[in-house]
C-alpha positions in Angstrom: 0.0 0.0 0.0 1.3 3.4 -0.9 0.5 6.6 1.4 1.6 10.2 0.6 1.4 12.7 3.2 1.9 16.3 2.2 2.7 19.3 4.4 4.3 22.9 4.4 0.7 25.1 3.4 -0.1 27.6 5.2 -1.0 31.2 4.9 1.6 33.8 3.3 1.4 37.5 2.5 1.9 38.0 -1.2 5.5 37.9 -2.8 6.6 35.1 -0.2 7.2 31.4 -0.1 6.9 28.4 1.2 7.8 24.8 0.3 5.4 21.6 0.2 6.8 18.2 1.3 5.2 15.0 -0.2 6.5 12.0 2.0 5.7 8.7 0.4 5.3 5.1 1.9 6.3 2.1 -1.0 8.4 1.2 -2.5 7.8 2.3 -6.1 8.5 5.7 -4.8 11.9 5.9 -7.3 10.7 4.3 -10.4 7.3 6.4 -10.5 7.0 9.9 -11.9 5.8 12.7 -8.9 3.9 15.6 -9.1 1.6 18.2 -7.6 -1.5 19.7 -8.6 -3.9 23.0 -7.0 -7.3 23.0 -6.9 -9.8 25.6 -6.0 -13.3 25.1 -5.1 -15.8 24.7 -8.2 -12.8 23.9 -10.8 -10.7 21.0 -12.6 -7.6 20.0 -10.2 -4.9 21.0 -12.8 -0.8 20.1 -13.0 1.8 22.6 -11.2 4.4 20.7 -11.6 5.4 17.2 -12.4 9.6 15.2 -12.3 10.1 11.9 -13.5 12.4 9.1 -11.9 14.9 10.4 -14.0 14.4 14.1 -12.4 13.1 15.2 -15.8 10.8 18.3 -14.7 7.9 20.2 -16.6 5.6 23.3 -14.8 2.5 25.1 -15.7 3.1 28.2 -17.6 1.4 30.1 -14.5 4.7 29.3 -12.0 7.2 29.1 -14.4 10.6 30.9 -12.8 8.5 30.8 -9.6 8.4 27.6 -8.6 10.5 25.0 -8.4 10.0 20.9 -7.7 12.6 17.9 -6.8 12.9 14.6 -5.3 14.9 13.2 -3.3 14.2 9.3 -3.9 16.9 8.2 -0.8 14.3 9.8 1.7 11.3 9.2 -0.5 10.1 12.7 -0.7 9.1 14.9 -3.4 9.2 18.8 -1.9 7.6 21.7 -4.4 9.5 25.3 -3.9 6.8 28.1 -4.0 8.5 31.9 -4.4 6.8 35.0 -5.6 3.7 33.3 -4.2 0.7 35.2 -5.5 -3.2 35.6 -4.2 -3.9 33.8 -7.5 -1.7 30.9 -6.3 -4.4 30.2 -3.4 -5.1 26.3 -3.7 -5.4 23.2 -1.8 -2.2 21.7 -3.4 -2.2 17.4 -4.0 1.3 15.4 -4.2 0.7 12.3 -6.9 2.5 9.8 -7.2 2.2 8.0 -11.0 -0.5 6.8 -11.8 -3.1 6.3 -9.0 -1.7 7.6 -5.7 -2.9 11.2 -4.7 -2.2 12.7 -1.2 -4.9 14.1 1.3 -3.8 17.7 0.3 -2.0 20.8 1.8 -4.4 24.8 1.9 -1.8 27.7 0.7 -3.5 30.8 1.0 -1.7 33.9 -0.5 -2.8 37.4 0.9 -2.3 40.6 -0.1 
């Protein structure tokens, strides 16, 4: 059985940061692509930011330069560097863990 347990939300003024950890159970852990989505009330969860085993990354064109995501398989944890955080960043944020594993979710609230 796989868990992922996410944490590091919270709230932050506008132009900070914070960073999300995703700490994962199983072993498949290394061989799987990670990732993390947002979701806000009333809409589709959608990708931030995804890295392959390989550490291969891709982001949404919305945190480009902002945000930054890595891995570090030895510890089985996939972190997500938020900087520049804006109020449109405001999300409950998901770690997944390729295919079908999905964390309970972290709340980042970005003020002004």
């Amino acid at each position: 059985q796989v868990e992922l347990v996410e944490s590091g939300g919270g709230l932050v003024q506008a132009g900070g940061s914070l960073r999300l950890s995703c700490a994962a159970s199983g072993s498949i852990f290394s061989i799987n692509a990670m990732g993390w989505y947002r979701q806000v009330p009333e809409k589709p969860r959608e990708l931030v930011a995804m890295i392959t085993s390989g550490g291969t990354t891709n982001y949404a064109d919305s945190v480009k330069g902002r945000f930054t995501i890595s891995r570090d398989n030895g510890k089985n944890t996939v972190y997500l560097q938020m900087n520049s955080l804006k109020p449109g960043d405001t999300a409950r944020y998901y770690c997944r863990l390729w295919t079908s594993f999905w964390g309970q979710g972290t709340q980042v609230t970005v003020s002004l």
